[in-house]
C-alpha positions in Angstrom: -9.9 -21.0 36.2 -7.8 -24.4 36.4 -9.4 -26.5 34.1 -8.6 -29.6 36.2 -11.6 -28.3 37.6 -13.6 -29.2 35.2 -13.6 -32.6 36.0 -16.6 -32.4 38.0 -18.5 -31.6 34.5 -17.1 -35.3 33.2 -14.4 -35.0 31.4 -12.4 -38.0 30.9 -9.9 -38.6 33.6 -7.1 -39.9 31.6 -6.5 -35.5 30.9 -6.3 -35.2 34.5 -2.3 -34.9 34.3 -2.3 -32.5 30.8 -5.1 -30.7 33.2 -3.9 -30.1 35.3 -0.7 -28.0 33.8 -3.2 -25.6 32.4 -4.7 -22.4 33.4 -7.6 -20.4 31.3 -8.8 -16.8 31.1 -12.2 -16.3 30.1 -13.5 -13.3 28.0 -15.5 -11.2 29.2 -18.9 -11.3 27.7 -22.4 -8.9 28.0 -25.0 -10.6 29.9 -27.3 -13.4 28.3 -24.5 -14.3 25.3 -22.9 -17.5 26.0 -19.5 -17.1 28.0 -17.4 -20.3 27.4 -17.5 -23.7 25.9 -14.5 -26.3 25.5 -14.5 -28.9 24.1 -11.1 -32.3 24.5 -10.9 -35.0 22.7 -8.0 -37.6 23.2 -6.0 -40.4 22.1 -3.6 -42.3 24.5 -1.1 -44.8 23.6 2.0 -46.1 24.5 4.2 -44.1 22.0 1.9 -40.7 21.5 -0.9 -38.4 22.9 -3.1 -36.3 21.1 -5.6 -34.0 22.1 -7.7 -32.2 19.9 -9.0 -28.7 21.7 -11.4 -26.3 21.1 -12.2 -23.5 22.9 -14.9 -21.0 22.5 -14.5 -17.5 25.1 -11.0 -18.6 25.6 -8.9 -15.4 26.8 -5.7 -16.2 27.3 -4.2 -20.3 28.1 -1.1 -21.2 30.1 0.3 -24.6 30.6 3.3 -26.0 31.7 5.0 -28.7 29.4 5.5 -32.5 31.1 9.0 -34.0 32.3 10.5 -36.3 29.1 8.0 -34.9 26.7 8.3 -33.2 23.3 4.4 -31.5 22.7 4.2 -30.1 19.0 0.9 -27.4 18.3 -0.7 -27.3 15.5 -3.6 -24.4 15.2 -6.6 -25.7 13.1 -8.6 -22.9 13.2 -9.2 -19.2 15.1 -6.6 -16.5 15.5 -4.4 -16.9 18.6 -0.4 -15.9 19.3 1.8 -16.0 21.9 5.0 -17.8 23.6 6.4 -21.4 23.8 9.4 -21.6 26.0 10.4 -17.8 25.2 10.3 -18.4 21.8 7.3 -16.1 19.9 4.5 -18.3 17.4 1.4 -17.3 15.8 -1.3 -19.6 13.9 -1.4 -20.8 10.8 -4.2 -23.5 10.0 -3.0 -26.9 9.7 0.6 -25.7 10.3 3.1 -25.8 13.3 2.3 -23.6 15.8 4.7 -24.2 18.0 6.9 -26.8 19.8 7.4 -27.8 23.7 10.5 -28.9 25.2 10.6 -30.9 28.9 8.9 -28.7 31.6 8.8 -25.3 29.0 5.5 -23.0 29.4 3.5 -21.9 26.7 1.5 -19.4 27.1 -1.2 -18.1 24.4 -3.8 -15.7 23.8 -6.8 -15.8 21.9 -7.1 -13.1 19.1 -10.7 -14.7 18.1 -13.7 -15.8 19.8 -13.1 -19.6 18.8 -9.9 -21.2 18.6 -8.9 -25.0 17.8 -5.9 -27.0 17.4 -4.6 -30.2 17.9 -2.0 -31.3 20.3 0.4 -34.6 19.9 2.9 -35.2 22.2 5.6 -37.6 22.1 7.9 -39.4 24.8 11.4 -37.7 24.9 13.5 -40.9 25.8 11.9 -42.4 22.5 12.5 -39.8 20.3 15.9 -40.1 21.1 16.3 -43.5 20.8 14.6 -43.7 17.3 17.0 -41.1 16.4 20.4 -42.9 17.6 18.3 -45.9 15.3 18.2 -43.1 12.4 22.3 -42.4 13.0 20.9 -39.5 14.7 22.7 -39.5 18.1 22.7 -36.0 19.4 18.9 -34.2 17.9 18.1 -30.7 19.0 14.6 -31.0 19.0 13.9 -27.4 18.6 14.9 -27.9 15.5 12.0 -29.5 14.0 10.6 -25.6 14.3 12.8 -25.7 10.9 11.8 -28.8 9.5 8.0 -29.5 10.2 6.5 -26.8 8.4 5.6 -28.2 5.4 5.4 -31.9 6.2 2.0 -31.7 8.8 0.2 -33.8 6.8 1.1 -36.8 7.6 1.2 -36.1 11.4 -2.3 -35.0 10.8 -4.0 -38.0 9.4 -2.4 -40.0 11.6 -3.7 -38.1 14.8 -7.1 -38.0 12.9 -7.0 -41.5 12.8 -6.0 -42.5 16.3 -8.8 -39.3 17.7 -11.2 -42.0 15.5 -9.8 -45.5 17.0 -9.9 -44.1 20.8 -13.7 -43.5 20.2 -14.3 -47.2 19.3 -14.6 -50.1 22.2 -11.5 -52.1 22.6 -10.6 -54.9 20.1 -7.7 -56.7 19.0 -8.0 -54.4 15.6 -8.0 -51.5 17.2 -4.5 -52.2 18.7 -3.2 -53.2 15.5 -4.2 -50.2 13.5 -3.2 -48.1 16.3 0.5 -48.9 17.0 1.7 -48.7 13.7 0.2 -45.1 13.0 1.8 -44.3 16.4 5.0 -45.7 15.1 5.0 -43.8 11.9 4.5 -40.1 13.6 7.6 -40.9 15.9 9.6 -42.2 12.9 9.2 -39.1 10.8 9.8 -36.7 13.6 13.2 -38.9 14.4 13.8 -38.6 10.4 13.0 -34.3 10.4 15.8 -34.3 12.9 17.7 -36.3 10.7 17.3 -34.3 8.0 18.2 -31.0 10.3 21.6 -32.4 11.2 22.1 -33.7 8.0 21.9 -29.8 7.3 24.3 -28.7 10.5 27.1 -31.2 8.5 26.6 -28.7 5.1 26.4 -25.3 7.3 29.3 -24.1 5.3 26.7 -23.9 2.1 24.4 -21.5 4.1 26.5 -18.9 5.5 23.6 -17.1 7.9 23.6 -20.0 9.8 27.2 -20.7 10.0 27.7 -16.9 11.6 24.8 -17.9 14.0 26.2 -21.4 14.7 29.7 -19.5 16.0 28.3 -16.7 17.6 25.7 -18.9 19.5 29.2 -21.2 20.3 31.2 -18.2 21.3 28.2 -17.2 23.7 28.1 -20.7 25.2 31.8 -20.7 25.8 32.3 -17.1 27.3 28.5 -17.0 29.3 29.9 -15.9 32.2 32.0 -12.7 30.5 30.6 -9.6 28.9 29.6 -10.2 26.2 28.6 -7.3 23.2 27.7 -6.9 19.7 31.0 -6.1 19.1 32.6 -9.0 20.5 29.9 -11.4 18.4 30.9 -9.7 15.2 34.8 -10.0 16.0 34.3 -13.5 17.1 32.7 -14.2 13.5 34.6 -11.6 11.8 31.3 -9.9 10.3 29.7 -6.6 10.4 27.1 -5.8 13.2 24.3 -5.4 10.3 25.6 -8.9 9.2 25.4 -10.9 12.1 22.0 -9.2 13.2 20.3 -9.9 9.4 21.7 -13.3 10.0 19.9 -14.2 13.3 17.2 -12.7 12.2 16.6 -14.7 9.4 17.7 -18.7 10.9 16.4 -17.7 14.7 13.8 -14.9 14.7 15.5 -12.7 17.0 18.4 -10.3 17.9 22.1 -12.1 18.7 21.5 -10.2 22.5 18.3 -11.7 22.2 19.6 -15.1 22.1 22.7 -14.8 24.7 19.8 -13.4 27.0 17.6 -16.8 26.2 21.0 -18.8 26.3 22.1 -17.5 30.0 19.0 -18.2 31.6 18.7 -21.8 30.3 22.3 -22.0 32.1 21.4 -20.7 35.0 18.0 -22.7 35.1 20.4 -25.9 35.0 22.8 -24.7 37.8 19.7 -24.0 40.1 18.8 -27.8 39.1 22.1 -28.4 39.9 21.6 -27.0 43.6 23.5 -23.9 42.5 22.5 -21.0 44.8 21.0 -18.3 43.2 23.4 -15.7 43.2 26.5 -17.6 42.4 24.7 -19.6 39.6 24.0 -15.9 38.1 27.3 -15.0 38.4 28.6 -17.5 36.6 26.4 -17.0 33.6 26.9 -13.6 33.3 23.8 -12.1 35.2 22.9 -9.6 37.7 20.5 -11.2 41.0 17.9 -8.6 40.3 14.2 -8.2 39.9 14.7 -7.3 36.2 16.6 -10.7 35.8 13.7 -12.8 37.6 11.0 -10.9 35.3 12.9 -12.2 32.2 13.9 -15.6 34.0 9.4 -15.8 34.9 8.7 -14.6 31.2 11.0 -17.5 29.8 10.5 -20.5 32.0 7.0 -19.2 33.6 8.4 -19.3 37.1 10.8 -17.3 38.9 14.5 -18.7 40.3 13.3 -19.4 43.7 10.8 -21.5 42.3 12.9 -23.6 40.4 15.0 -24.6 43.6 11.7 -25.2 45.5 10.3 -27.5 43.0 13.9 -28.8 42.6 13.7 -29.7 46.1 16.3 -27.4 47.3 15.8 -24.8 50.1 16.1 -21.0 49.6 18.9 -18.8 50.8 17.2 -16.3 52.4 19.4 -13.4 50.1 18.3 -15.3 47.4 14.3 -14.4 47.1 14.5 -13.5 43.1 
């Protein structure tokens, strides 16, 4: 089911466009028990959108992130798990779930029969400006995975509040209260990825992420080589058990892991880039095969050739991964 569909059931039209990014699975139910109910409420402004979502015989949930926005999850109740951009989250009530880059997929399933959550998205180009404001000129935005846990609360009343305000009429009030809540959620995300940077400059006083932080640079620099465990570890000038412990403990997964995750974000830019497919491989180190448009699919939610389509590039006719 596309749940743009369900537009004919009245829903408001301002989700059409979050809408219609998202596919559901229903669960399977015995006859005469209630099969599905969902349930959207939303808040849009000029600076932030947040939905509030509950879904009752969800099965499993796909949607594809927007261009130049940032979409943080946080679960509020239910059991769920599953992948944002690649990267693996579960739920934790009234904690981050997960985060969205520009144009990532997430993709969850439902571990319980009713599961709820609230979801606030913020304008890229914003971000980044309040950040350059914050002496913040170059954020990585995934790293807020580091630095939100912990600090929801305030993100959370002010969503709360804004849910509240979008169900009164318009008044002059209403647009008072509301932009300054609005500017207060993008202010302390710009100031998390402050703090995270902050934290980059002092690496040297946490050596786990200082072994990742040169290993992920030698990967970057040398993505079109071989690259092996072995050549991580003499780059950094660590032991295998070392270097694995460490990414293990700052990024949740194997080094090979990350190079893997790392060469197909490169070779998603060259196909942007109006790479062909096979020479954009080749120069980030990866074979043209069906194994490498599974993981490309699993990552991005859509194989190579469909990049370059929606890119607005044609399709060698060799290149059909």
């Amino acid at each position: 089911m596309v749940l743009s569909e369900a537009f004919k059931l009245g829903i408001e039209p301002k989700l059409e466009s979050w809408l219609g990014r998202t596919q559901v699975k229903r669960r399977t139910v015995p006859a005469g028990q209630k099969a599905w109910e969902s349930r959207i409420d939303s808040y849009h402004g000029e600076m932030v959108k947040v939905l509030e979502m509950s879904y009752e015989g969800l099965s499993q949930l796909l949607f594809r992130n927007h261009a130049e926005t940032l979409t943080i999850a946080i679960g509020s109740f239910g059991h769920f798990k599953g992948s944002a951009g690649g990267r693996p989250f579960g739920c934790v009530p009234n904690r981050l779930s997960c985060l969205l880059l520009p144009e990532e997929v997430l993709q969850l399933v439902a571990g319980s029969t009713r599961i709820a959550g609230l979801i606030i998205q913020v304008p890229e180009p914003l971000l980044i400006q309040e950040c350059i404001r914050q002496d913040t000129p170059r954020p990585d935005l995934l790293t807020l995975g580091d630095t939100l846990p912990g600090q929801e609360a305030l993100l959370l009343a002010c969503s709360q509040q804004l849910l509240r305000l979008a169900q009164k009429p318009e008044s002059r009030a209403k647009a008072h209260m509301a932009a300054p809540l609005e500017a207060s959620m993008l202010t302390m995300l710009a100031s998390l990825l402050g703090n995270r940077q902050q934290g980059r400059d002092d690496a040297s006083q946490n050596p786990q992420a200082m072994h990742v932080e040169r290993a992920m640079a030698y990967m970057e620099r040398h993505m079109g080589e071989e690259i092996s465990l072995h050549n991580l570890c003499k780059a950094c000038h660590i032991s295998a058990r070392t270097l694995q412990v460490a990414f293990q403990t700052v990024r949740g997964r194997t080094p090979l892991q990350a190079l893997q995750e790392i060469r197909l974000t490169g070779l998603k830019q060259l196909i942007l880039g109006e790479r062909e497919i096979r020479e954009a491989c080749a120069q980030v180190g990866l074979p043209p095969s069906g194994r490498m448009a599974a993981n490309y699919k699993r990552l991005f939610g859509e194989l190579p050739s469909q990049t370059r389509l929606r890119a607005g590039h044609g399709i060698n006719p060799e290149n059909d991964s």
